[in-house]
C-alpha positions as MATLAB code, in Angstrom:
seq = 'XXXXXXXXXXXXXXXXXXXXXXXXXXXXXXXXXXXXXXXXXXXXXXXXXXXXXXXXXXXXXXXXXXXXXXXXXXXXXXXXXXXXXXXXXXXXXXXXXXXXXXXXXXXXXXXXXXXXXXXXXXXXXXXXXXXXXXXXXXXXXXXXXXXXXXXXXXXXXXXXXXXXXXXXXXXXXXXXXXXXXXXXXXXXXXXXXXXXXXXXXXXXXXXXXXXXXXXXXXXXXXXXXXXXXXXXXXXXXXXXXXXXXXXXXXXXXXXXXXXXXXXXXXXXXXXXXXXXXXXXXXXXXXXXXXXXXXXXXXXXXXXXXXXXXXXXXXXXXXXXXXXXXXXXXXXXXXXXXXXXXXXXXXXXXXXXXXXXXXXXXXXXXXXXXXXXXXXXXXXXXXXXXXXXXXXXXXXXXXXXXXXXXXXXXXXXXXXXXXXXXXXXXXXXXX';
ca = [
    -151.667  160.598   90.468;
    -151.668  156.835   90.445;
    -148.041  156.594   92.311;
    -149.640  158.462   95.637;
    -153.255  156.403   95.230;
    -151.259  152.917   95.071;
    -148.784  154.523   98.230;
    -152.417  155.837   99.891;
    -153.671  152.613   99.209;
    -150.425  150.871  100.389;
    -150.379  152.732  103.755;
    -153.828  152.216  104.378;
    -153.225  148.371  103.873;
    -150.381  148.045  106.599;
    -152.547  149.868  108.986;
    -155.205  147.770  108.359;
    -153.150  144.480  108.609;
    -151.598  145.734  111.420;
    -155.206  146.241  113.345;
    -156.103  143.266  111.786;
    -153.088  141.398  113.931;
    -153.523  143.586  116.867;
    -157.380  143.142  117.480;
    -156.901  138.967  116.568;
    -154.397  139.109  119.278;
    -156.597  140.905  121.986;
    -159.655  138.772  120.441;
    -157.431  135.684  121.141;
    -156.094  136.450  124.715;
    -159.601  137.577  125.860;
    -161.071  134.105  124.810;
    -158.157  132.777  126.556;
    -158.378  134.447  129.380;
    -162.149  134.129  130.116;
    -161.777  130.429  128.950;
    -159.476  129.829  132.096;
    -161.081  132.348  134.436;
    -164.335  130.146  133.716;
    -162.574  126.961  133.926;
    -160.936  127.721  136.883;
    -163.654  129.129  138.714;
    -165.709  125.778  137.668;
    -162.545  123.213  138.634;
    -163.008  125.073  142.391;
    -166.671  124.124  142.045;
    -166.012  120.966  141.499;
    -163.253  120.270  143.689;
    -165.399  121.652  146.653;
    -168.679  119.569  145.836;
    -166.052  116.478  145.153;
    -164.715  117.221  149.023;
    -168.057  117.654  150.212;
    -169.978  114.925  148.623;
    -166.488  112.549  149.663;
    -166.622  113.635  153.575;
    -170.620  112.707  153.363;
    -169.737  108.966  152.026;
    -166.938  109.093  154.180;
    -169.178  109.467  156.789;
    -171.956  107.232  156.063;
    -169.515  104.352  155.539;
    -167.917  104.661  159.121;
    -171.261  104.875  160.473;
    -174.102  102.969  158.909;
    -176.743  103.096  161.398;
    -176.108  106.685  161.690;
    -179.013  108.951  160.017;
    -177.758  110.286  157.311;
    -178.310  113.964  156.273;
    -179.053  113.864  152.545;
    -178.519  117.486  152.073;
    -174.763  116.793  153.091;
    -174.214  115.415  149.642;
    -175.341  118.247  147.925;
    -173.423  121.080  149.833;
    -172.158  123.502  146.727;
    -174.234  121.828  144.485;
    -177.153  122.998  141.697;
    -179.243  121.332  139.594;
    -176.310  120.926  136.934;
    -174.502  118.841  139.033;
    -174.158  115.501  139.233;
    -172.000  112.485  140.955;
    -171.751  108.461  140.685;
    -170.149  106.673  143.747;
    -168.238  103.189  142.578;
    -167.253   99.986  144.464;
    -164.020   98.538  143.952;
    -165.737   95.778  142.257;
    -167.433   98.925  139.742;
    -171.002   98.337  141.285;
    -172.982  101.717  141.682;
    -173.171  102.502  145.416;
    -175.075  106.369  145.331;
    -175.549  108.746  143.053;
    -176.828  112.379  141.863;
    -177.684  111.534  138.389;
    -176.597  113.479  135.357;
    -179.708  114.741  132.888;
    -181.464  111.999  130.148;
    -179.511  113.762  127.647;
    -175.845  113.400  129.201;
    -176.236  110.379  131.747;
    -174.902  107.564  128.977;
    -172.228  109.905  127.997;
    -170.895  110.405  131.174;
    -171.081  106.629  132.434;
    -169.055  106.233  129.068;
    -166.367  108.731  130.420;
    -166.474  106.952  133.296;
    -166.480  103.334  131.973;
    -163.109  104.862  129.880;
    -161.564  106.769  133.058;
    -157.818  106.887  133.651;
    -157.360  110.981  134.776;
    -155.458  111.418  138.195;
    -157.311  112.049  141.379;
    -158.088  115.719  141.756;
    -157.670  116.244  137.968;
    -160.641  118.145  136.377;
    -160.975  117.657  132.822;
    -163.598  118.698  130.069;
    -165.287  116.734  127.704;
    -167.359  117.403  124.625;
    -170.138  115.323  123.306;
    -172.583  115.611  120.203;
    -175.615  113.661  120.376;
    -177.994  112.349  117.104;
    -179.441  115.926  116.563;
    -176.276  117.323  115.809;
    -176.579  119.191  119.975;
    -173.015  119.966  121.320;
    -173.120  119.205  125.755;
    -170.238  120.118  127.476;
    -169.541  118.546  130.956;
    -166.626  118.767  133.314;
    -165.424  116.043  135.653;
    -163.227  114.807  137.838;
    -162.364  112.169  141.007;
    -162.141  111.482  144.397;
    -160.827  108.253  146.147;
    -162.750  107.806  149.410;
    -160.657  105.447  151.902;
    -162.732  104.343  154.818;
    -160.887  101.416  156.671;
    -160.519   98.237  154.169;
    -163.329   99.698  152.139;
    -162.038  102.058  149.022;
    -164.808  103.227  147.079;
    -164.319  105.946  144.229;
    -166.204  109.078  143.107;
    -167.063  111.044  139.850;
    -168.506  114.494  139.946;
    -169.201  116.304  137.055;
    -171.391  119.327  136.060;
    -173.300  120.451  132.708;
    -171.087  123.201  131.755;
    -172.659  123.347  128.332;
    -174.165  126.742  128.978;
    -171.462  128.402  130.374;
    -168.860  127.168  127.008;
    -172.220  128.396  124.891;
    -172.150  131.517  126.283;
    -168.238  131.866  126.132;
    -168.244  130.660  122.324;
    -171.136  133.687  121.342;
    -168.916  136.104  123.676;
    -166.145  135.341  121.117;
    -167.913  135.611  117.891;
    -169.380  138.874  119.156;
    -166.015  140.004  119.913;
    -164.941  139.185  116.518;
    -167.723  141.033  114.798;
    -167.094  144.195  117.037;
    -163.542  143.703  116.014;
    -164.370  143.360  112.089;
    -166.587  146.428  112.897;
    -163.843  148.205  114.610;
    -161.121  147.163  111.560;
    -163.399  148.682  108.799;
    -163.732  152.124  110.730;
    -160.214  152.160  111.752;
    -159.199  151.156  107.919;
    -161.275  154.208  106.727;
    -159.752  156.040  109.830;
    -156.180  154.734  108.119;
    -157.080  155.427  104.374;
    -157.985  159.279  105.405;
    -155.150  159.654  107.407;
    -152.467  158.340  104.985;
    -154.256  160.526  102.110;
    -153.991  163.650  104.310;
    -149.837  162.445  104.703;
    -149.159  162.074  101.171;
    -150.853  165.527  100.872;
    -147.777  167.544  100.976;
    -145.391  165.021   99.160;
    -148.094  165.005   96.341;
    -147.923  169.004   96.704;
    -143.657  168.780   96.388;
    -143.719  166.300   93.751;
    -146.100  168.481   91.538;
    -143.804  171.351   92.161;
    -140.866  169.062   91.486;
    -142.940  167.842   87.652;
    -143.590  171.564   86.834;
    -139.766  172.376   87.295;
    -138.896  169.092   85.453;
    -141.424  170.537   82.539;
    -140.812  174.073   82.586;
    -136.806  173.086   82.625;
    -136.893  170.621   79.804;
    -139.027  173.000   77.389;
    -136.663  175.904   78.177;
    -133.564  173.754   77.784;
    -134.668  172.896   74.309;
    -134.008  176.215   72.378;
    -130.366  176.798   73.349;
    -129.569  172.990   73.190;
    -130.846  173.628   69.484;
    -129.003  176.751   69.226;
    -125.907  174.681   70.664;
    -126.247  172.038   67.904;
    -126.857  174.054   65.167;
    -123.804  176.087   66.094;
    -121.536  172.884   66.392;
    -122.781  171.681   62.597;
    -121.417  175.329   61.193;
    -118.672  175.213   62.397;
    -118.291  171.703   61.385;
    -119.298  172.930   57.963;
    -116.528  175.808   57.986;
    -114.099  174.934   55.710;
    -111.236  177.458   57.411;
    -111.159  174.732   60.704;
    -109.104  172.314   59.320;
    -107.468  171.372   62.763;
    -108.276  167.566   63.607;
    -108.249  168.262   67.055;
    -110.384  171.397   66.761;
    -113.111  169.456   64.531;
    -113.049  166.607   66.920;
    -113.532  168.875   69.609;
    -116.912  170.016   67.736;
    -117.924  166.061   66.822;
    -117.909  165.517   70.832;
    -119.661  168.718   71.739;
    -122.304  167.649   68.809;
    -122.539  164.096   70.257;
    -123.052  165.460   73.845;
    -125.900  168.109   72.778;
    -127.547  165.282   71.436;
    -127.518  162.875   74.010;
    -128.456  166.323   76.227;
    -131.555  166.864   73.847;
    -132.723  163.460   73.533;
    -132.757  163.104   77.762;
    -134.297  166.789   77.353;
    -137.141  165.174   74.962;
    -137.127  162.277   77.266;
    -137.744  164.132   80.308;
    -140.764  166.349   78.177;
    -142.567  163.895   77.767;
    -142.532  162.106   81.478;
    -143.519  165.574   82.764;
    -146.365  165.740   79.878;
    -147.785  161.941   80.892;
    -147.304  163.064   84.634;
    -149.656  166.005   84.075;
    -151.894  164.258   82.076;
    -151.213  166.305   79.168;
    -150.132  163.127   77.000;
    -152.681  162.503   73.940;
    -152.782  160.131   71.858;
    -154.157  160.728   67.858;
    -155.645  157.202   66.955;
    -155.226  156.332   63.242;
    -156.032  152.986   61.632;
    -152.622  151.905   60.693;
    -150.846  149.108   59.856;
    -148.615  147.797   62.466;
    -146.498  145.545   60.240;
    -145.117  148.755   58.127;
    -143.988  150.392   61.446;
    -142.313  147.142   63.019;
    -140.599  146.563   59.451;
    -139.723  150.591   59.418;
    -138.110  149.967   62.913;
    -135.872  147.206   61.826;
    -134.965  149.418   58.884;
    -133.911  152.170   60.866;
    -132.115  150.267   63.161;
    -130.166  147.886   61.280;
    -127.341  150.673   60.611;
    -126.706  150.697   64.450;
    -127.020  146.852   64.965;
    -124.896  145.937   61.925;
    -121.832  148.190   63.632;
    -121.707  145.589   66.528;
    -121.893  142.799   63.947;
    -125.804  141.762   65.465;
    -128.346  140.066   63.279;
    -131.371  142.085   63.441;
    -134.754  140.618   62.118;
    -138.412  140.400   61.672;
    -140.803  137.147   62.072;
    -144.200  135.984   61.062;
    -145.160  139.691   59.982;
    -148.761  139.594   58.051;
    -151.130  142.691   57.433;
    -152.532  144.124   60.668;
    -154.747  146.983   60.825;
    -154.988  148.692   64.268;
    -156.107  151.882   66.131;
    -152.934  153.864   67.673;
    -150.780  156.344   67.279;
    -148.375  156.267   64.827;
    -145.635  158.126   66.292;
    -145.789  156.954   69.955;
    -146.007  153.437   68.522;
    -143.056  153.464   66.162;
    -141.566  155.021   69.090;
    -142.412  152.249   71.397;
    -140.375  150.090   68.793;
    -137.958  152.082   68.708;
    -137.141  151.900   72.349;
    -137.539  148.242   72.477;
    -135.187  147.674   69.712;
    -132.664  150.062   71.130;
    -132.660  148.822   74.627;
    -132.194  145.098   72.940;
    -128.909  145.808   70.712;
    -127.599  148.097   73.367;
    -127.827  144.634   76.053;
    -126.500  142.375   73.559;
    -122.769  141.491   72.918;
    -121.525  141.684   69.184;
    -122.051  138.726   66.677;
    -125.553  138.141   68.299;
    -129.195  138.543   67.760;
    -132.145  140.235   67.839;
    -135.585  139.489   66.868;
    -138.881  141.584   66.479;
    -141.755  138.958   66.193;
    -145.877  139.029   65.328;
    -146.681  136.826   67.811;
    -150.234  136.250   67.654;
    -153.130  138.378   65.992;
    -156.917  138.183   67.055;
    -160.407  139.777   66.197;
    -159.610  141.807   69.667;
    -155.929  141.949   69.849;
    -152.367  141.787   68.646;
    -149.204  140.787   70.789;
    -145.897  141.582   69.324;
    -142.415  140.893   71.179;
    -138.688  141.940   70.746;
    -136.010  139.325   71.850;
    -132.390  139.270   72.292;
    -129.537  137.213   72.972;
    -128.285  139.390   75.666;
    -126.914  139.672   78.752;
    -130.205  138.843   80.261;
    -131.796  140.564   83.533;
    -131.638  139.580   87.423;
    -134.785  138.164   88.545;
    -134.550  140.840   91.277;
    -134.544  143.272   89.061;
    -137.141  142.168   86.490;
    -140.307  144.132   88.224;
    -138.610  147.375   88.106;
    -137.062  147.648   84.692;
    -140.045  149.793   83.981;
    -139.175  152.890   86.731;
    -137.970  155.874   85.842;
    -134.224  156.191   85.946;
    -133.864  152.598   86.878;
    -130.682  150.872   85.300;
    -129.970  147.114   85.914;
    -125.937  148.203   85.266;
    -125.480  151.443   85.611;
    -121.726  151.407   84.559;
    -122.923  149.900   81.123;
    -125.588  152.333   80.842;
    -123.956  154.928   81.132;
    -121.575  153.904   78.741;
    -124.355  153.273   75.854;
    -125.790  156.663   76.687;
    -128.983  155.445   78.737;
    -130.636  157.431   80.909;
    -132.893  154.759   82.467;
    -135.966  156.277   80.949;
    -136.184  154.424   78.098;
    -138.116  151.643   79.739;
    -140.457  153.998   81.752;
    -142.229  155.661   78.094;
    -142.320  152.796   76.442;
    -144.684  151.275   79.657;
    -146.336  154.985   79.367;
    -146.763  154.576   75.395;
    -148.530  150.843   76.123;
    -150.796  152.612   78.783;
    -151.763  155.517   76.766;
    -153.028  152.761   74.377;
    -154.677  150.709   77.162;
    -152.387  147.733   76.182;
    -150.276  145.458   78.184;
    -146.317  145.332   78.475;
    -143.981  142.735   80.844;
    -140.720  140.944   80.586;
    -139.083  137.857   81.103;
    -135.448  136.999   80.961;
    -132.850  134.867   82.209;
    -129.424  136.022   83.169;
    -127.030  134.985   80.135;
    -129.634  133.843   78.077;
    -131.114  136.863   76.545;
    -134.629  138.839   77.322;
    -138.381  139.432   76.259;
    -140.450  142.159   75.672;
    -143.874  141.708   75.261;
    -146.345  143.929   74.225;
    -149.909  143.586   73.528;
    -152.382  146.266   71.896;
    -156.159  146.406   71.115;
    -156.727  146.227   67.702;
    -160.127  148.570   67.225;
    -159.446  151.109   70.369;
    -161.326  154.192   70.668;
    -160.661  157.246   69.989;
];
C-alpha cells in the first residue's frame, strides 16, 4: 500500500539523514584533526630550525673572525625550507632562499609582518596560472649585544595541505559511497519493519470489510422494520412513534458509516473501479445543488451554482456526483445559518476542468489544513459529532479524485469560510 511505501520511504530518509550528519561529522573532525596534527608537527619544525638557524647567527655575530660552520644554519632543515635574516635598518644580512615561484611572495609577507615572536602562521598564495603555494612562517629576534637583528623562517608546505585537501575529498567520496550502501542497508531494513504492521493492518482492512458487508443486511432488516411499524396505524402513541423516528435516524446514520467504511476497505484492497462514461459534468454539479438545497434551505443558507457551461468528460458518474455530494455536505454542515455556499466552474481546458465548492464558514486552522483529508480526522470533533460526521467524508472524496487521476486541496481561513478544489482530466482512459 502507498501509506507503508511513503512510511518505508520515510524511515529510510531519517536513516539516511542521520548517516548523512554522522559521517559529515567524522569527515569534519578527521580533517580537523589531521589539519592540526600536521600543523603542529610543522610549527615544531619550524620552531626548531628558527632556534637553530638563531643560535648559528647568534654565534657568528659574537664572533666574526670565527669560521663559521655553514651546515649550522641548516640543522633540521630540507630543501623546502627557507630563512631571511634582517637588520634593524631592514637590510638583508643572510639567507636560505625560498623557491623562484614563492621568494616575492614571501618577502611580501615579510615586507607586511606584524605576527608575535614565536608565532607560526600560514599563508596562502595563488600565482598567474591559477597554482595555489602554501607556506608557513614565523620569527625569531636574535639579540647579540647592541646589535638586534631579526629572522623569518618559513617552509613550502604546499604539498603537505595538497595532500591533506585530496585526503578529505577522498574521505568524502568513501563517505557518499558508504551513505548510498547504508541508505539501501536502511530502505531494506525499514521494509522488513513495516512487514508485520503491513501484515496487522491487512488483517485489520479484511475485518473492517468483512464487518461492514455483514453489518449491512440486518441494519436493512433494522430499517425496514422501523418504517412498518411507523406505517402501523394501531401505534398511535407519540412517544412510541418517536421512539421509532430515532431508532430510524440512528440505523441510518449506522448504514451510511457502514457504506462509508465499504468502500475505504474496497479502495484499500484495490478493489475500487471506476466505469468511465462521457458525461456531462454540468448536469451532475446542477443535480447536486438540487438535491441539496432541501437541507441548506432548513438552516436558511443560500446555495448556488456559477459560470456552469457544457462540459463533456470521462468519469464515473456515480463516484463523481458523489464527490459533490460530499463537498457540498461538508460545506453547509461548517457554515452558520443565513450564509452561503457556492459550487463554481472554474476554468475548462482542451485537457482539463477545475471545479470548486466554497463557503462562508467557520473556516479551518492552518494546522489542520494538510490533514482534513485522513480518515477519521475531524477539525471539531464536538461539532462533528453533532452533524453526524464520521470524519470520512473528506478521506473518499480525496479517494474518488485519485481513482480519476485528478487533483484535490484546500485553502481556508479561520472565520472567513473554505475552498475545495478539484480538478479532473477531461478525456481519461478507460
Amino acid at each position: 500500500m502507498e501509506i507503508f511505501g511513503r512510511s518505508r520511504r520515510r524511515l529510510a530518509f531519517a536513516y539516511a539523514l542521520i548517516m548523512f550528519l554522522f559521517m559529515s561529522l567524522i569527515i569534519f573532525v578527521m580533517h580537523m584533526a589531521m589539519n592540526w596534527s600536521m600543523f603542529s608537527e610543522q610549527a615544531q619544525e619550524l620552531s626548531d630550525a628558527a632556534n637553530g638557524v638563531a643560535e648559528a647567527q647568534a654565534f657568528y655575530l659574537q664572533n666574526p673572525n670565527a669560521a663559521v660552520d655553514e651546515n649550522r644554519y641548516y640543522k633540521s632543515v630540507n630543501d623546502r625550507l627557507f630563512f631571511y635574516i634582517f637588520n634593524e635598518n631592514k637590510n638583508l644580512v643572510r639567507f636560505e632562499r625560498a623557491s623562484f615561484r614563492l621568494e616575492q611572495f614571501v618577502l611580501d609577507v615579510i615586507d607586511a609582518w606584524n605576527i608575535d615572536d614565536g608565532e607560526v602562521e600560514v599563508f596562502q598564495h595563488t600565482n598567474e596560472t591559477g597554482q595555489l603555494s602554501t607556506v608557513m612562517m614565523t620569527s625569531k629576534k636574535i639579540i647579540t649585544d647592541n646589535i638586534v637583528q631579526t629572522l623569518y623562517v618559513g617552509k613550502d608546505v604546499t604539498a603537505l595541505y595538497s595532500g591533506l585537501q585530496k585526503a578529505t575529498y577522498a574521505q568524502v567520496v568513501l563517505g557518499f559511497v558508504a551513505l548510498l550502501i547504508a541508505s539501501a542497508i536502511g530502505y531494506y531494513m525499514a521494509g522488513r519493519a513495516l512487514v508485520p504492521l503491513k501484515e496487522a493492518y491487512d488483517k485489520q482492512k479484511q475485518f473492517a470489510a468483512d464487518a461492514s458487508h455483514e453489518l449491512r443486511t440486518p441494519l436493512a432488516v433494522v430499517m425496514a422494520s422501523a418504517d412498518l411499524l411507523l406505517a402501523d396505524p394501531s401505534i398511535e402513541n407519540p412517544f412510541l412513534r418517536q421512539v421509532l423516528e430515532d431508532l430510524k435516524s440512528e440505523v441510518k446514520k449506522m448504514t451510511n458509516l457502514v457504506s462509508d467504511l465499504l468502500m475505504v476497505a474496497r479502495s484499500d484492497n484495490n478493489a475500487l473501479k471506476v466505469k468511465i462514461q462521457r458525461l456531462d459534468l454540468t448536469e451532475i454539479l446542477k443535480q447536486v445543488i438540487r438535491t441539496m438545497t432541501p437541507i441548506a434551505e432548513k438552516k436558511n443558507i443560500r446555495l448556488a451554482g456559477e459560470n456552469f457551461t457544457k462540459v463533456m468528460i470521462n468519469a464515473d458518474e456515480q463516484k463523481i456526483k458523489q464527490l459533490a455530494i460530499i463537498l457540498v455536505d461538508n460545506a453547509i454542515k461548517y457554515t452558520p445559518e443565513d450564509g452561503a455556499v457556492l459550487v463554481r466552474l472554474e476554468k475548462v481546458e482542451a485537457s482539463r476542468v477545475v471545479f470548486a465548492v466554497m463557503d462562508s464558514g467557520i473556516g479551518i486552522a492552518p494546522e489542520d489544513l494538510d490533514k482534513v483529508f485522513e480518515r477519521f480526522y475531524r477539525v471539531d470533533k464536538a461539532r462533528s459529532r453533532e452533524m453526524g460526521g464520521n470524519g470520512l467524508g473528506l478521506a473518499i472524496a480525496a479517494e474518488i479524485v485519485k481513482l480519476h487521476d485528478g487533483k484535490i486541496s484546500v485553502a481556508s481561513k479561520l472565520g472567513e469560510g473554505t475552498k475545495f478544489t478539484v480538478e479532473l482530466k477531461v478525456n481519461l482512459k478507460k
